[in-house]
C-alpha positions, 0 to 999 in steps of 0.5 A, spaced: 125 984 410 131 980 412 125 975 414 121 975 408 128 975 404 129 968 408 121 965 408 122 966 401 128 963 399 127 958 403 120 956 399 123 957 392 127 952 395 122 946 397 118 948 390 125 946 386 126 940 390 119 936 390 120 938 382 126 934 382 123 928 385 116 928 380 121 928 374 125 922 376 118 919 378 117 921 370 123 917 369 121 912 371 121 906 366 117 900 368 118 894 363 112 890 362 112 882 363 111 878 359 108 871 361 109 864 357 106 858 358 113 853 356 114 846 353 120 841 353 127 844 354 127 851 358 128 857 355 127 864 355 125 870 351 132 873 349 136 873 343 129 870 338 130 872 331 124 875 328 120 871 323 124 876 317 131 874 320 129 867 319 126 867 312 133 870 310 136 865 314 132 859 311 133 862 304 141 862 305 140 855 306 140 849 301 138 841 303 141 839 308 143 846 313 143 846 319 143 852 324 142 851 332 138 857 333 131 861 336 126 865 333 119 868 334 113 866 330 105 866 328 102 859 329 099 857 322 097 850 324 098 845 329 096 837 329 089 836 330 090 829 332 096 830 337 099 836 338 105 833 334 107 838 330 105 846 328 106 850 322 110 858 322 108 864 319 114 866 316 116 872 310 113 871 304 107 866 305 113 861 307 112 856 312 116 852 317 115 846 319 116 845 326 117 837 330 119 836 336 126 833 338 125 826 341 117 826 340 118 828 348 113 834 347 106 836 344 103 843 343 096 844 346 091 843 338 088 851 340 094 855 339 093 857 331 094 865 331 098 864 338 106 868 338 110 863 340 118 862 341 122 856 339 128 854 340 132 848 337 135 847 330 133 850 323 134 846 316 132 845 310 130 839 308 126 835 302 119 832 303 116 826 300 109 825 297 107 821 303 109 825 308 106 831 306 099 827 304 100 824 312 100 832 315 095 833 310 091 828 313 093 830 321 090 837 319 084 835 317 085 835 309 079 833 305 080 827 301 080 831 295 087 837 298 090 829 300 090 826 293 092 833 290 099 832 292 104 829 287 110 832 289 115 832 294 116 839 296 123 843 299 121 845 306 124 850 311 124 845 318 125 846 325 127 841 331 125 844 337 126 843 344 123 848 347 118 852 346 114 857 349 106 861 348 106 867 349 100 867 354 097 876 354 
């Protein structure tokens, strides 16, 4: 009986002990990586506002602000002729309106519907006629869509000096 005793107590044991070991593999967290293709300045991922944050922001801001920042965002549109410029999903059916510092850099022409991340300065600033009728043209505007602006336009604007794609 004493045996029995012993056997049993024993594999009560080795039981509880392999179920501690299958609870902390449950545990467990793996964090998914994330790749990126990076472009100009290099960056990383942390502290990116989200494109609801920098809409407030923007719209906080009158002609003339500048903001050093980072945000994530939807690529609407990118220069079809370069690469020089793109514009960003924000909230709202905002865009914003995206260089890049120094002209040091261009973005490939097939990443509209890409996530990407930029880093550099936000402002607001107001565009002349001929300059939006110059981005209208780079994205390959009708005559027609060109001719139709007349006004210069209040716009939310970045200066980017580094960004990254998201590539998954």
């Amino acid at each position: 009986m004493k045996y029995i005793v012993s056997i049993l107590a024993l594999a009560i044991m080795v039981v509880s002990c392999k179920d501690k070991e299958q609870k902390v593999e449950e545990q467990e967290v793996v964090k998914e990586e994330i790749a990126y293709a990076s472009f100009g300045d290099k960056i990383d991922d942390s502290n990116v506002l989200s494109t609801k944050e920098m809409t407030e922001k923007f719209n906080s801001m009158k002609v003339g602000d500048t903001v050093n920042t980072k945000m994530a965002a939807t690529v609407n549109e990118v220069c079809q002729m370069k690469g020089c410029w793109m514009t960003l999903e924000l909230e709202n059916g905002e865009e914003a309106m995206v260089k890049f510092k120094d002209y040091a850099f261009f973005m490939p022409k097939n990443i509209s519907g890409k996530e990407v991340i930029v880093n550099g300065k936000a402002y607001v600033n107001e565009v002349p006629v001929e300059e939006q009728r110059h981005y209208a043209e780079d994205a390959g505007k009708s005559a027609e869509e060109v001719a139709a602006i007349t006004e210069a336009k209040k716009t939310f604007s970045f200066e980017a000096d580094g960004v990254l794609i998201r590539e998954n």
